[in-house]
NULUMVO-849186 format. One record per residue (C-alpha): residue number from 1; residue in three letters; x, y, z. Coordinates in pm, whole numbers, always signed. Layout:
BEGIN
NUM ALA X Y Z
...
// end
This chain:
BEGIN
1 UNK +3664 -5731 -3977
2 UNK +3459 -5573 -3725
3 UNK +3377 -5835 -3487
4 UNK +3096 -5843 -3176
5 UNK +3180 -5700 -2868
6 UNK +3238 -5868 -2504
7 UNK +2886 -5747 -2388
8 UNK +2730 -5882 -2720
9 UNK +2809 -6253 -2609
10 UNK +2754 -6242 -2247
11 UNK +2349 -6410 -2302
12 UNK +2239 -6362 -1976
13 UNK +2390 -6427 -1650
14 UNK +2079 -6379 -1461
15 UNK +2026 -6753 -1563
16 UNK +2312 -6848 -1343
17 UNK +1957 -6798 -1089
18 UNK +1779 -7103 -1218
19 UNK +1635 -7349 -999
20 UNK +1369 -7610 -1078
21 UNK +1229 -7556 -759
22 UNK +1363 -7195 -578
23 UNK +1501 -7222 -269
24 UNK +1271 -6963 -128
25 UNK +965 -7198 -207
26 UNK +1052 -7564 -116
27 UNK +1002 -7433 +281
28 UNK +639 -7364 +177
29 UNK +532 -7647 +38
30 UNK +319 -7886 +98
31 UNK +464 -8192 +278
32 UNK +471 -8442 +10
33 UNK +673 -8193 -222
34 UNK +946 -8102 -6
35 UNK +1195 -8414 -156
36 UNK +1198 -8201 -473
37 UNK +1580 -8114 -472
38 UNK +1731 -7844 -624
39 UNK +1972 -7900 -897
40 UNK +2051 -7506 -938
41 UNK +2095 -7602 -1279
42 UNK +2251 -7271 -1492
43 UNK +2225 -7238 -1894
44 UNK +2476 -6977 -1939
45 UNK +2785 -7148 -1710
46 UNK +2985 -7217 -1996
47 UNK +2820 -7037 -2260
48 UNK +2868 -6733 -2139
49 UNK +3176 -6669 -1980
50 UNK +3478 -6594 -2142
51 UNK +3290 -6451 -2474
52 UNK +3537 -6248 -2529
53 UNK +3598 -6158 -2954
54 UNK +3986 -6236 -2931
55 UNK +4059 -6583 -3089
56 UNK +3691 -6610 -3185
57 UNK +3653 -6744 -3558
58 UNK +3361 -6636 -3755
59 UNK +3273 -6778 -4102
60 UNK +2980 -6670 -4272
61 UNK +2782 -6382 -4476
62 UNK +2884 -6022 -4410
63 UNK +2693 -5714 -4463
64 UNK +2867 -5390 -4407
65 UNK +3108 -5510 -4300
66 UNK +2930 -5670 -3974
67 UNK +2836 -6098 -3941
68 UNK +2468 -6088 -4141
69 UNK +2273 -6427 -4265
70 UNK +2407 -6742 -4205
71 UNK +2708 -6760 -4001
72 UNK +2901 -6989 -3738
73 UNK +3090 -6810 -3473
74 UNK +3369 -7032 -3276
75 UNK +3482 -6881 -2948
76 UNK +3840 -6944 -2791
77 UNK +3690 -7144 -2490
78 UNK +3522 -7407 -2777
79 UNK +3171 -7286 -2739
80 UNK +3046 -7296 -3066
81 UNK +2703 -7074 -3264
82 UNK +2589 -7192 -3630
83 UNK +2308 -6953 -3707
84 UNK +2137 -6643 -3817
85 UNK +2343 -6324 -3772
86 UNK +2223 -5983 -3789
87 UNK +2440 -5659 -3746
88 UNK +2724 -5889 -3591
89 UNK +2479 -6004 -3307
90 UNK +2323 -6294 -3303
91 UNK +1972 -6260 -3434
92 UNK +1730 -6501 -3577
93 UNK +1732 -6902 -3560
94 UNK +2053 -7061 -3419
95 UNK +2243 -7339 -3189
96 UNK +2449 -7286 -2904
97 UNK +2659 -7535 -2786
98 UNK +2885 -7470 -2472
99 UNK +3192 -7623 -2423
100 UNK +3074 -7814 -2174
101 UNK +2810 -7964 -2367
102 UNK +2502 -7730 -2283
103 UNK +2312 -7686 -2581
104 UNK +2028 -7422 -2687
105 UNK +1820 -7470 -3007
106 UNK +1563 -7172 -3095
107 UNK +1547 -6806 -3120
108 UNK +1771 -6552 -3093
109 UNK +1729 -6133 -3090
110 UNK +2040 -5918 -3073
111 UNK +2213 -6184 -2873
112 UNK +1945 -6271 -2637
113 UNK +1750 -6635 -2576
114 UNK +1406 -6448 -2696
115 UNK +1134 -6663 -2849
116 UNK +1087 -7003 -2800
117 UNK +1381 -7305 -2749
118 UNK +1505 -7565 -2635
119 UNK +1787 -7558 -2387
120 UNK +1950 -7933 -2298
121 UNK +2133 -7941 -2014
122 UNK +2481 -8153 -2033
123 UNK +2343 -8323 -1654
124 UNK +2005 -8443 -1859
125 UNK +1767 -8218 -1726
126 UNK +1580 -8001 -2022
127 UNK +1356 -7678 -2072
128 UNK +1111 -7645 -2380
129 UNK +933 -7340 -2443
130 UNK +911 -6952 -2410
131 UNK +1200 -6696 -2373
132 UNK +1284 -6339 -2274
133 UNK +1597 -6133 -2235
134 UNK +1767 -6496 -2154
135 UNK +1543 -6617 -1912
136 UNK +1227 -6879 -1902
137 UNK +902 -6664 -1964
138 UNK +589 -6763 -2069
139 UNK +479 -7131 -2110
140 UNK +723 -7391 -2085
141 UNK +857 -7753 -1992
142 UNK +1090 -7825 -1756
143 UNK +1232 -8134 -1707
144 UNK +1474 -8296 -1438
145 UNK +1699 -8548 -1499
146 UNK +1506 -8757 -1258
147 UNK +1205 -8748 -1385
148 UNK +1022 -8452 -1214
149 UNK +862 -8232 -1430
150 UNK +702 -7897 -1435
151 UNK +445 -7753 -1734
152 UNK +317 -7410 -1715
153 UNK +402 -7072 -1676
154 UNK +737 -6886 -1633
155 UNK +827 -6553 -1529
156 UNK +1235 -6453 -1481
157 UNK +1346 -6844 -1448
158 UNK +1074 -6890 -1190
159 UNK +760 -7085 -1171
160 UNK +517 -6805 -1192
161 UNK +135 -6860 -1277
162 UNK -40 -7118 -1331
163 UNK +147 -7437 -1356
164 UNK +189 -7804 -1262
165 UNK +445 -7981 -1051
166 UNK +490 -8346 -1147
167 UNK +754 -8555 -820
168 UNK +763 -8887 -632
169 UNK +711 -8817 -283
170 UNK +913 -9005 -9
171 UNK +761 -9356 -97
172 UNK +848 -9323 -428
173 UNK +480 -9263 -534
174 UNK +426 -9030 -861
175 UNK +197 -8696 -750
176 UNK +115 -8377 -902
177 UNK +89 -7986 -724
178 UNK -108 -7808 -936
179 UNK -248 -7431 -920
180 UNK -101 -7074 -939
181 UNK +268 -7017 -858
182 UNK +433 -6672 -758
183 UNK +802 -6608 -812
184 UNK +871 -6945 -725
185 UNK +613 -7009 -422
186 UNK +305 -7226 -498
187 UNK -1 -7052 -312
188 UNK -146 -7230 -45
189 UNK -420 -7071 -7
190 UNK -610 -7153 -323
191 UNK -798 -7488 -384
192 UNK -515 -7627 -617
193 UNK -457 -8044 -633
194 UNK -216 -8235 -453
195 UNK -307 -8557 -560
196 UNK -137 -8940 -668
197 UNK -123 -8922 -1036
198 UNK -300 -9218 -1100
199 UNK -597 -9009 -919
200 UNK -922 -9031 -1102
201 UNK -984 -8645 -1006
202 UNK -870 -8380 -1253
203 UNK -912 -8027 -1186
204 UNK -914 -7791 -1501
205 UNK -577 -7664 -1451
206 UNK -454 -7972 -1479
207 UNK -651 -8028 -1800
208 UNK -554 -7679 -1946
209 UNK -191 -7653 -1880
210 UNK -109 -8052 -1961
211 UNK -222 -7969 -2388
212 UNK +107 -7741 -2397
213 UNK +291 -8075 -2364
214 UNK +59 -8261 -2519
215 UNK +97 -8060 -2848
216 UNK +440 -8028 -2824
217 UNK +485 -8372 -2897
218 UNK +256 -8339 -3172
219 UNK +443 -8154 -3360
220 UNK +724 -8407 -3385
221 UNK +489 -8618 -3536
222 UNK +343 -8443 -3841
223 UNK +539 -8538 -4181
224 UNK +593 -8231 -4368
225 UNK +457 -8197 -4732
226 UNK +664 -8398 -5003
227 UNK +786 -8260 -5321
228 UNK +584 -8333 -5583
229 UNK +307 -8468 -5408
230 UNK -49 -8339 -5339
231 UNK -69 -8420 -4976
232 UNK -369 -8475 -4762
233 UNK -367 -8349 -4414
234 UNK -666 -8448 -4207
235 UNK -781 -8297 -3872
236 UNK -1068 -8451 -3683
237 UNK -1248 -8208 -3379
238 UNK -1520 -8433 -3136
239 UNK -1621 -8071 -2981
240 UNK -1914 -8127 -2701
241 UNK -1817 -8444 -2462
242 UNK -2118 -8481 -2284
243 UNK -2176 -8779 -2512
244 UNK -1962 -9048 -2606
245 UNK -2103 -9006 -3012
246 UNK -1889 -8651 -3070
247 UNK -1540 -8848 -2975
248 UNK -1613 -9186 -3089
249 UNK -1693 -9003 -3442
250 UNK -1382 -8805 -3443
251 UNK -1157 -9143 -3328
252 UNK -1337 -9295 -3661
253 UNK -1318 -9047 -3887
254 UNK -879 -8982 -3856
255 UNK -826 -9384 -3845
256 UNK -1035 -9425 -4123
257 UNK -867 -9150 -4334
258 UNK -490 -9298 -4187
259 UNK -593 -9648 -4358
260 UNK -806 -9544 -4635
261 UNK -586 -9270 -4814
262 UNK -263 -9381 -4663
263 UNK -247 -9082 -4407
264 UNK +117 -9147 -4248
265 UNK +151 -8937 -3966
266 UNK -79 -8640 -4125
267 UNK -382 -8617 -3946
268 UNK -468 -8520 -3566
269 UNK -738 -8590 -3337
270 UNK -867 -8311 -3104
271 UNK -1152 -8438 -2918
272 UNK -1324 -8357 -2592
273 UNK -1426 -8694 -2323
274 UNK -1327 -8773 -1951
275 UNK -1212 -9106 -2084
276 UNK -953 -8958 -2330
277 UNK -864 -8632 -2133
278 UNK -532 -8806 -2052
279 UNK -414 -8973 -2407
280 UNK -540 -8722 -2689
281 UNK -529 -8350 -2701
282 UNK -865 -8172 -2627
283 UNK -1084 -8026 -2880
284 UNK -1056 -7660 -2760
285 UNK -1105 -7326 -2956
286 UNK -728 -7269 -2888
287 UNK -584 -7610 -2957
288 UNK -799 -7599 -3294
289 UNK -571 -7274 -3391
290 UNK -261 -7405 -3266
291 UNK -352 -7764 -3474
292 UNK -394 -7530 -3811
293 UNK -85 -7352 -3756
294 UNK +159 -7678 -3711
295 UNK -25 -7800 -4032
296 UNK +50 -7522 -4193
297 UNK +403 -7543 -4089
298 UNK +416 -7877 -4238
299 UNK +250 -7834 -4568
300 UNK +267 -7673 -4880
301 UNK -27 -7426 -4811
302 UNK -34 -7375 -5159
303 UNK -35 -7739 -5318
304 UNK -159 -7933 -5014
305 UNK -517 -8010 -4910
306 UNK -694 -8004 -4569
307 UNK -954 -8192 -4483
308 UNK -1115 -8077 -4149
309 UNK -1431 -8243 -3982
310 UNK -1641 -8090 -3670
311 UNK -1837 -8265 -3494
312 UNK -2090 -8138 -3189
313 UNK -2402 -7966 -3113
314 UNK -2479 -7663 -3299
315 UNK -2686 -7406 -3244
316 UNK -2935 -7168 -3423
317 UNK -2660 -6894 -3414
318 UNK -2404 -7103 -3597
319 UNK -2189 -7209 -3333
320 UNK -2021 -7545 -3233
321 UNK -2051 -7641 -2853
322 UNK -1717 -7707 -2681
323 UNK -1720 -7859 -2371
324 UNK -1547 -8091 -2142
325 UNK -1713 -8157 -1753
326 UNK -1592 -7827 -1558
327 UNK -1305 -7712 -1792
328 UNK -1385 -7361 -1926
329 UNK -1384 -7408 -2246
330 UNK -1540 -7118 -2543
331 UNK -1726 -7303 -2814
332 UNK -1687 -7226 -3164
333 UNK -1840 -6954 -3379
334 UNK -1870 -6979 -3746
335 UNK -1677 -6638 -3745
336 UNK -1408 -6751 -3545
337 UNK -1346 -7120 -3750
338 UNK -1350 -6827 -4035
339 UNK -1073 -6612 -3907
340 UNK -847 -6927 -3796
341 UNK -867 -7075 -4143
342 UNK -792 -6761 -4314
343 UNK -481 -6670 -4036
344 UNK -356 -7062 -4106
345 UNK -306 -6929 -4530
346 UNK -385 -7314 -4613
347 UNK -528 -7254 -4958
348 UNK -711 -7568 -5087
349 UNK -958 -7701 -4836
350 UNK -1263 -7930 -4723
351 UNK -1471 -7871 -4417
352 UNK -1711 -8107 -4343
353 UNK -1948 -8014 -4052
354 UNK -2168 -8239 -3862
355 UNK -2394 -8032 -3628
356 UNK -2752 -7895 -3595
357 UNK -2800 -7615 -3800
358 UNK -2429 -7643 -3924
359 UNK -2551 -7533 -4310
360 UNK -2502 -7173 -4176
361 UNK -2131 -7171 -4155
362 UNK -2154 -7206 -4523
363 UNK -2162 -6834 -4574
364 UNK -1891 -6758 -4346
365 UNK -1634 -7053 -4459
366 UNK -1694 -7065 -4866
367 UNK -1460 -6918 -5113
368 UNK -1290 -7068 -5431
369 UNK -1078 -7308 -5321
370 UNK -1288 -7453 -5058
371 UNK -1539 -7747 -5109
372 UNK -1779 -7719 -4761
373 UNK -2003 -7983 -4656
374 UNK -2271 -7966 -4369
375 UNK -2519 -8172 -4186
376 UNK -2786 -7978 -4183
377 UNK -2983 -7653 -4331
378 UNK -2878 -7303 -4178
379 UNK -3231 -7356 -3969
380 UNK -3256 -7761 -3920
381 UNK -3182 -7998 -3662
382 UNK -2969 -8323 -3758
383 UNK -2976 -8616 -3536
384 UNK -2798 -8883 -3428
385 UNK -2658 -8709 -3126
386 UNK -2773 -8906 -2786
387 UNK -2623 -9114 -2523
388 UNK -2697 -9410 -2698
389 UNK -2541 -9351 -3041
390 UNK -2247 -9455 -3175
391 UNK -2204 -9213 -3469
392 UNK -2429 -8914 -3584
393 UNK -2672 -8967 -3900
394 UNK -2458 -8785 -4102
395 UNK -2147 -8907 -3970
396 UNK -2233 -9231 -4070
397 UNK -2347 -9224 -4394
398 UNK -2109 -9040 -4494
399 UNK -1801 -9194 -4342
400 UNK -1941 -9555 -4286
401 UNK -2109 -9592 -4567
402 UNK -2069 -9383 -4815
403 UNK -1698 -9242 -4855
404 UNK -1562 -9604 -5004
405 UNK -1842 -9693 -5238
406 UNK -1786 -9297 -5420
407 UNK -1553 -9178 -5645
408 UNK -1498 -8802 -5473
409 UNK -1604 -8635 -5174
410 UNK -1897 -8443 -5363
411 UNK -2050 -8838 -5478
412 UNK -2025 -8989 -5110
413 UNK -2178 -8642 -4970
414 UNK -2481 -8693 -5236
415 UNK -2501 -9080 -5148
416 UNK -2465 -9017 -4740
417 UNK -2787 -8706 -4808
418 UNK -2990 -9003 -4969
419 UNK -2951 -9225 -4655
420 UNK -2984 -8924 -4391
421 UNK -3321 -8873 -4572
422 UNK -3423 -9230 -4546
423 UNK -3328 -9252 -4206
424 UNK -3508 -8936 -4086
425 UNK -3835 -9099 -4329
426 UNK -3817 -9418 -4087
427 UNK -3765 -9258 -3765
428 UNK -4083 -8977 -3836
429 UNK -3807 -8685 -3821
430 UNK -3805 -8324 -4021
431 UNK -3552 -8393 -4307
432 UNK -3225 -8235 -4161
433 UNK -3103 -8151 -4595
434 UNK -2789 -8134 -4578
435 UNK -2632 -7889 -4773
436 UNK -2243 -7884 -5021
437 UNK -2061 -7594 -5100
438 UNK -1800 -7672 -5414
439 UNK -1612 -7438 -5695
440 UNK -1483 -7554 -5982
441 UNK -1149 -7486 -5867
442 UNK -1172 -7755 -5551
443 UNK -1342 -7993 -5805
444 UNK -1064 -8027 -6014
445 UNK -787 -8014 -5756
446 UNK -922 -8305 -5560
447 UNK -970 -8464 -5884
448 UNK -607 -8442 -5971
449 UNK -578 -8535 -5575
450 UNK -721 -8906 -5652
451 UNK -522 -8968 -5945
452 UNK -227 -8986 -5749
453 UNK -337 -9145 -5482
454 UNK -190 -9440 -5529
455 UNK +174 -9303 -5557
456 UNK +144 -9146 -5252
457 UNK +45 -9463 -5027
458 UNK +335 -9638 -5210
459 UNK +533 -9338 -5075
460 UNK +424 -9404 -4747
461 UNK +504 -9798 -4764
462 UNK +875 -9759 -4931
463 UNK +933 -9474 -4571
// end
């Protein structure tokens, strides 16, 4: 057979130029960050030396005559591939384990590291993220066996961008460097934070570039869809926090759904407040999209159901407001929620929106297989929203005290519009009428939903 050539499995020796902190930068850094050593840790010492085809053993597909589809290639120095093959080069999803126990899990194109992966170092140190042409590019982790940490941007195995530096200085005390790298050297000349961790100041870099981690570890957690089974996946997005009500609403909402229809790691909070800036993932425009496409990933976007609640301010336009102190953050058109539902391809849906003015994403949202449920008119206020609330009017009646004394979604949103009203009679306010999209179609698959309800909890108990 035809094997790959010597060039084919060479995977980037520039890597051999790794360092987790260059040697050209440590001299410019700021005092405190100069105990960062420099393990000149290199991916490809083992891997890719001595790639050479004689006494390499390949078993796997063929396709004229060349390694194509699943394959593992054995090489006479013991490093080892089980993967995707295309053309006899390594192409597609694959491991790589050196002989002396490097390993690389993620994507490969014609027998580069291109995509994103995971490369474990034998010494404990670790990189998660972007690739290209076998180096670190793009966003990414990367993680010292010590304990110091960098999250942000790449660029040819350097720090390059925007990023963050997490190291104990020379008493031991945990600090961050955060702002815009260049090949390596942070810039010293822009207003970036050098602070203690445990610092109550957060500048929006540090916000921004700390949700790649945070939703990286996210995605460990979602269960995938089970055979069988009509899962529920529920997402829960607190958009504006100026006010406590948006987040405390969105905590409520995913911990009831968890307990009520036995929601076992399949559902996700996204929700914007200084107070939970460090613990939960903010509710950004960005993080929304990325949230859809790991459920996606994880269900059967074709069998399972989404349920996905918004709550903010809304205005007259039909837009959710997104915000978070100083962070820059874009709120959320009806147009946009549109597009990133119909990118995600997760069929069978329910939206439920609590906002001013929230009845106008109806247009833009409905279809057959969604059941959409709003707040307010296209041109009313709903209330509920100040500093001194705990939930919003809707929120409440639907979720408090509605949802377990119903049958289906459509009964607890015509219950919750009978207490809205009688709330908005007693306070003297313009009725908000809120407003339910529904097909026949989403009617009948939530119905078959319920009836299995049960089995699926039990599922979750017997895991």
């Amino acid at each position: 057979m035809k094997m790959p050539t010597k060039n084919a499995f060479k995977l980037g020796l520039s890597l051999l130029l790794l360092l987790f902190v260059p040697a050209c930068a440590t001299s410019n850094l700021p005092k405190t960050a100069k105990n960062v050593d420099e393990p000149r840790i290199s991916p490809c010492k083992e891997i890719c030396k001595n790639m050479l085809p004689e006494g390499s053993r390949y078993l796997g597909e063929f396709q004229d005559g060349l390694p194509s589809g699943k394959g593992q290639l054995v090489w006479e120095n013991g490093s080892h591939y089980e993967g995707e093959f295309l053309a006899g080069k390594l192409h597609g999803e694959g491991i790589l384990l050196a002989k002396n126990g490097d390993r690389y899990t993620g994507d490969f194109i014609e027998d580069k590291l291109e995509g994103q992966g995971i490369f474990s170092f034998i010494n404990g140190s670790r990189y998660t993220g972007s690739f290209k042409g076998n180096e670190f590019y793009g966003h990414g982790i990367l993680t010292k066996a010590n304990g110091d940490e960098y999250v942000g941007e790449f660029r040819n195995n350097h720090f390059h961008g925007k990023g963050i530096l997490y190291f104990k200085d020379d008493q031991g005390q945990k600090r961050l460097l955060a702002g815009s790298w260049n090949q390596g050297r942070y810039d010293l000349k822009q207003e970036g934070i050098n602070e203690a961790e445990h610092d109550e100041h957060l500048s929006a870099e540090v916000v921004l570039f700390y949700q790649y981690q945070m939703l990286s570890q996210v995605v460990e957690q979602i269960a995938p869809s089970r055979p069988e089974i009509t899962d529920l996946y529920f997402l829960s997005f607190g958009g504006d926090g100026r006010q406590d009500v948006f987040m405390k609403e969105a905590l409520y909402t995913k911990t009831l759904f968890d307990t009520q229809y036995g929601l076992k790691n399949r559902s996700l909070l996204l929700a914007n407040h200084p107070k939970v800036v460090h613990d939960i993932p903010i509710a950004s425009v960005m993080n929304l999209k990325v949230a859809l496409e790991i459920f996606a990933q994880q269900m059967d976007v074709e069998e399972d159901i989404l349920f996905l609640y918004l709550t903010s301010h809304g205005s007259q336009d039909h837009t959710l407001s997104v915000r978070l102190g100083d962070v820059p953050l874009a709120d959320l058109p009806a147009e946009t929620l549109a597009k990133m539902l119909k990118d995600s391809k997760i069929k069978w849906k329910v939206i439920a929106i609590s906002a001013c003015y929230s009845g106008g994403f109806i247009e833009h949202l409905k279809d057959d297989y969604s059941m959409i449920i709003t707040s307010a008119r296209s041109d009313r206020s709903s209330f509920g929203c100040g500093d001194d609330s705990e939930m919003t009017y809707f929120g409440r009646a639907f979720f408090e005290h509605a949802l377990d004394r119903s049958t289906s979604f459509a009964d607890a949103f015509l219950k919750a519009k009978d207490i809205v009203t009688a709330w908005e009679d007693r306070d003297h306010f313009e009725h908000s009428e809120p407003q339910i999209y529904r097909s026949e179609l989403i009617e009948a698959k939530l119905k078959e939903w319920r009836m299995t309800l049960d089995q699926r909890v039990a599922a979750d108990i017997s895991q």
